[in-house]
N, C-alpha and C positions, 0 to 999 in steps of 0.2 A: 134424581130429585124426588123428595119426597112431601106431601101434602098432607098435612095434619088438620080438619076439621075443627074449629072449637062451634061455639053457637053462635059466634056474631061475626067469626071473625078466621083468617086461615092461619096456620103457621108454618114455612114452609123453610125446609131441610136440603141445602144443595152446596154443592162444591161453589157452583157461579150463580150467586143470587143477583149479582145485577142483571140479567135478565126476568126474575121475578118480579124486582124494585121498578125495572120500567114496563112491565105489562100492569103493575097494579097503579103505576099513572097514567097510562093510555087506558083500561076500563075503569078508571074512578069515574062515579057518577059525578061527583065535586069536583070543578076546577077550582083548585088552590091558588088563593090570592098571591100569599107567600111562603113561604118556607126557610124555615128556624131548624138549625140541626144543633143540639148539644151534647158535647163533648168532653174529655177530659184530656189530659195534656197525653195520655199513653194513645188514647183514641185517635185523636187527632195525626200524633205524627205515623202511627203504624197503622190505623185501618180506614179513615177518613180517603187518604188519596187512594188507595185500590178500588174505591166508591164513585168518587167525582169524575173520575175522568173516564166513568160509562153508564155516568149517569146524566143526563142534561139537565134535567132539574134541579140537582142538586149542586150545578155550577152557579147559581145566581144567588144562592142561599146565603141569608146571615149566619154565622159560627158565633154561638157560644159555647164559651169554655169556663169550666170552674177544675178545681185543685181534685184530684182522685182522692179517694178516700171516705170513710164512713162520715169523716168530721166534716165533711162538706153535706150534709146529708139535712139541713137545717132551715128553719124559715127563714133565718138573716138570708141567707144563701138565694132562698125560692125570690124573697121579694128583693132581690139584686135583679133575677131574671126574670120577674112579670114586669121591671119597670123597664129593662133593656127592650120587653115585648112590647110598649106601649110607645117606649120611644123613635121605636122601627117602624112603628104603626101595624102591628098584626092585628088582625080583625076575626072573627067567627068564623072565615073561611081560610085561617092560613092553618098549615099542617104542620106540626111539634116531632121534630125525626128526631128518637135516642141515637145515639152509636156508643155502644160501652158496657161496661158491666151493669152490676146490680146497681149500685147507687144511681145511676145514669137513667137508670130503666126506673128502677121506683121514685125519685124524686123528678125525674122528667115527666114521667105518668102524670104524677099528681101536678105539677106546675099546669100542666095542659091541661087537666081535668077541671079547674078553676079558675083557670084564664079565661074572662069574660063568660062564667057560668060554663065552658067544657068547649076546647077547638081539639079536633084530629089529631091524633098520633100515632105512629107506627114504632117499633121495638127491632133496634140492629142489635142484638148482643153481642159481646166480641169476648167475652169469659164464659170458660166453662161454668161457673156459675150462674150465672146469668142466661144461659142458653136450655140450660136443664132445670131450671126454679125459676129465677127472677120476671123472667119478659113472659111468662105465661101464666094466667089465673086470673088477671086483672086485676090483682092488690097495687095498690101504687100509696106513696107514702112515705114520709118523714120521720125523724127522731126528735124527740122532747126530750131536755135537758138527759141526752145520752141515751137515754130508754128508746128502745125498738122499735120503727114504726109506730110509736105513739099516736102521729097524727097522720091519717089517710082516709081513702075513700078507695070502694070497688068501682072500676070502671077497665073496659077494655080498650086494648089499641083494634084500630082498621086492621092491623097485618103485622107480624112478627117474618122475620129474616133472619134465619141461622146460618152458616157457614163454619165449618169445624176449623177452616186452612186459618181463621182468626186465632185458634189457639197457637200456632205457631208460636206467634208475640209474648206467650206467655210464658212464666217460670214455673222449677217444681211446686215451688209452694202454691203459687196461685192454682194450677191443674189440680192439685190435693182440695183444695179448698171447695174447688167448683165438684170433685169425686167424692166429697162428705154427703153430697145430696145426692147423687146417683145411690151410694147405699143405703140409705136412708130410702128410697123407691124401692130397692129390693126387699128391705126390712117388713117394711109396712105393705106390698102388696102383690109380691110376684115370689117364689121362692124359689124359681128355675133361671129367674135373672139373676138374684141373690149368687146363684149358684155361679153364673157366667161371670159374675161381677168377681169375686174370690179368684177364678180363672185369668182374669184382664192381662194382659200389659199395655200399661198405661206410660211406658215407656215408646210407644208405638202410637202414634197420632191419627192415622188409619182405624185403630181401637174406635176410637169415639166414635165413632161416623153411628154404629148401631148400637152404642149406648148412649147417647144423644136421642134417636129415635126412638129407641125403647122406653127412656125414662120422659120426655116431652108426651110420648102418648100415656103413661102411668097416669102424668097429673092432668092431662087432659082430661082423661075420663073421669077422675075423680074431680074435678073441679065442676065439668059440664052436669055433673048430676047437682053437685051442690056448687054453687057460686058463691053463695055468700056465708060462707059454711055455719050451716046451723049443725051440719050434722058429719055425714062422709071426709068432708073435707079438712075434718080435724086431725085426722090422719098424718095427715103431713107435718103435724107441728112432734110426731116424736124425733125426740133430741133435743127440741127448739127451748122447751120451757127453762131448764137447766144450762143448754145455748148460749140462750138470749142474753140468760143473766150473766153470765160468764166474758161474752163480748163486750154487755155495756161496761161490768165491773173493771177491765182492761182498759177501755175504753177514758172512765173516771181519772187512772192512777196514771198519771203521764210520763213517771220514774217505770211503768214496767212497758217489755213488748207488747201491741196492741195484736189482741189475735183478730183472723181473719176471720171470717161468718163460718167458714166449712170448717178453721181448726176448732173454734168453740161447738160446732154442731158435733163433731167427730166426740168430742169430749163427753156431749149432752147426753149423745147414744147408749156410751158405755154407761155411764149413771143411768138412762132410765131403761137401759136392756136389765140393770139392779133391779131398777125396781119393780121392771116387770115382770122377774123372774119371784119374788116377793108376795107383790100384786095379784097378778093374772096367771100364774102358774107357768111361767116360760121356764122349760127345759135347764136345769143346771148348763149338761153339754153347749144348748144352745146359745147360752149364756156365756159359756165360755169362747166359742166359737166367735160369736161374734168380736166379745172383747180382745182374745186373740189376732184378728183380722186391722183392727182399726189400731190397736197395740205397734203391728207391725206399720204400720202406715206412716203412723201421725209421731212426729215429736211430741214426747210425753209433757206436760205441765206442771209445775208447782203449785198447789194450791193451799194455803198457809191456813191453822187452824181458826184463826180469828177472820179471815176473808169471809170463812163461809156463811156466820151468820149475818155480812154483807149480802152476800148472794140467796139470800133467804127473803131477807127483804125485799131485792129486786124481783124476785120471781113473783113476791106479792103483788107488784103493777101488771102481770102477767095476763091480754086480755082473755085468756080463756077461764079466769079465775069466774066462781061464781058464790056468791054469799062468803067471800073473804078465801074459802079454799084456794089452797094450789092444785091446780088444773091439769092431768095430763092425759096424751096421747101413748097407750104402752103395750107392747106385746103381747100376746098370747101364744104365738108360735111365731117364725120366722116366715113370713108373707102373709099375716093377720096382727092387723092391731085394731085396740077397744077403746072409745073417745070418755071422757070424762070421767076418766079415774082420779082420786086425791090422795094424797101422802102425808103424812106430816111432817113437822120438820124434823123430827130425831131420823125419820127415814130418810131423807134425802140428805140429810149430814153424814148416815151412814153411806150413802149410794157414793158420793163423794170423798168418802173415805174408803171405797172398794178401789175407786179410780186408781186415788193416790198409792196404795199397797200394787200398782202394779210393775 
């Protein structure tokens, strides 16, 4: 078992976390009124019961349930479940438990975070994604008409619970998804993980157990210096800018496949490992290296000439933009990146057109 610090809060790494879940309700200073667990229909049936039934507290608990997916990810959605909150009668002292991936974890966050001015919450992820990004930094927060975490607030949970044996449940693609952010840590700030990460089989479930730990302490540390990132903590958004928009755009168009958060992040990388090779002097080699890696990974994308200046657009609601610029986090070498660089758009039509040529 492992014990991850943050500043308010632990995050802790174990094969059997329900013994963590029930030592952190036997030293809660708070006795919890009630207890709200929400869920999704994959949570529920695969990871909810390995919980309950060693957990006591969690046997008297309400279960809500909403539809997996980004599209669930909405105010209609939140204020389904503040009014189920009111109607249960949860009060200041009951506690808001995720079980699930990303969405689960950032829109549960923020349900809690404004339920009655902010009640307790703890973060079960059960996706690799969610375990190595989502359930740690304290972002929590919704989408506006499609657009990314449009509406949220920083706040943290009491406690995060990880368990790797919840990937079991998962598919390739979802593992890939959740592995676009583990690269993304080696990119932006470790070059010797970089290197382990390139090594992986990720065909191997035992894999994760210490890249799980190594990428959950990356953004630990970068998050505990900056919280609410004015500065270090921008770091993490390389790939995202290009991303983001590329998820919401998928998202928009209900005729194509909607990609998942890690396959558009995977995408974002190669376009801004472009542009950082442009930008901030990243290494041709290294440039290629990377693009190579994630090449080999990810099913490659269509992206149609006239999309792009869609996706131009959306990267303008992008919040790291400032005085109208497009904002990004970009390379300088492989385990160093530089915050608040801007592109144009001919350049990032070009980075998008490196993609597609591959």
């Amino acid at each position: 078992m492992a014990e991850i610090k943050s500043k308010n809060y632990s995050i802790f790494i174990s094969n059997d976390i329900t013994k963590e879940i029930n030592r952190f309700f036997k030293l809660s200073k708070t006795k919890y009124s009630k207890l709200f667990i929400l869920v999704d229909e994959n949570s529920l049936k695969h990871c909810y019961p390995q919980l309950v039934e060693k957990i006591e507290p969690f046997e008297s608990a309400e279960i809500i349930e909403i539809d997996s997916g980004e599209e669930s990810k909405t105010i209609e959605v939140c204020t389904q479940i503040w009014t189920a909150l009111s109607e249960y009668g949860a009060d200041r002292k009951s506690l808001f438990v995720n079980i699930g991936g990303g969405v689960i974890g950032d829109m549960g966050g923020f349900i809690a975070s404004t339920f009655k001015r902010g009640i307790d919450f703890i973060n079960i992820p059960t996706t690799l994604l969610s375990q190595v990004d989502a359930s740690v930094g304290g972002k929590v927060g919704i989408d506006l008409n499609h657009l990314k975490n449009e509406i949220g607030v920083f706040n943290n949970p009491k406690a995060v619970f990880i368990n790797s044996q919840f990937l079991n449940t998962l598919d390739k693609r979802q593992l890939l998804s959740g592995f676009a952010e583990i690269i993304k840590h080696g990119l932006i700030a470790e070059k010797s993980y970089w290197n382990t990460i390139k090594n992986a089989d990720f065909s191997n479930l035992n894999t994760f157990d210490n890249l799980i730990e190594t990428s959950v302490q990356i953004k630990n540390n970068i998050v505990s210096i900056d919280p609410t990132e004015q500065g270090m903590r921008k770091t993490l958004n390389f790939g995202h800018t290009i991303g983001h928009a590329l998820e919401t755009f998928s998202l928009e168009h209900s005729n194509k496949k909607h990609l998942l958060h890690g396959e558009a992040i995977a995408i974002g990388m190669i376009c801004e490992a472009y542009l950082s090779h442009k930008i901030c002097k990243l290494k041709k080699n290294e440039l290629e290296e990377i693009t190579s890696f994630i090449i080999a990974n990810y099913k490659t994308v269509k992206i149609e000439e006239m999309d792009k200046h869609r996706l131009i657009e959306l990267m303008k609601h992008d919040k790291k933009n400032d005085k109208g610029d497009i904002n990004f986090s970009l390379l300088s070498e492989i385990g160093k990146c530089e915050i608040n660089k801007t592109a144009t758009a001919d350049m990032i039509i070009d980075s998008l057109k490196y993609y597609s040529e591959q």
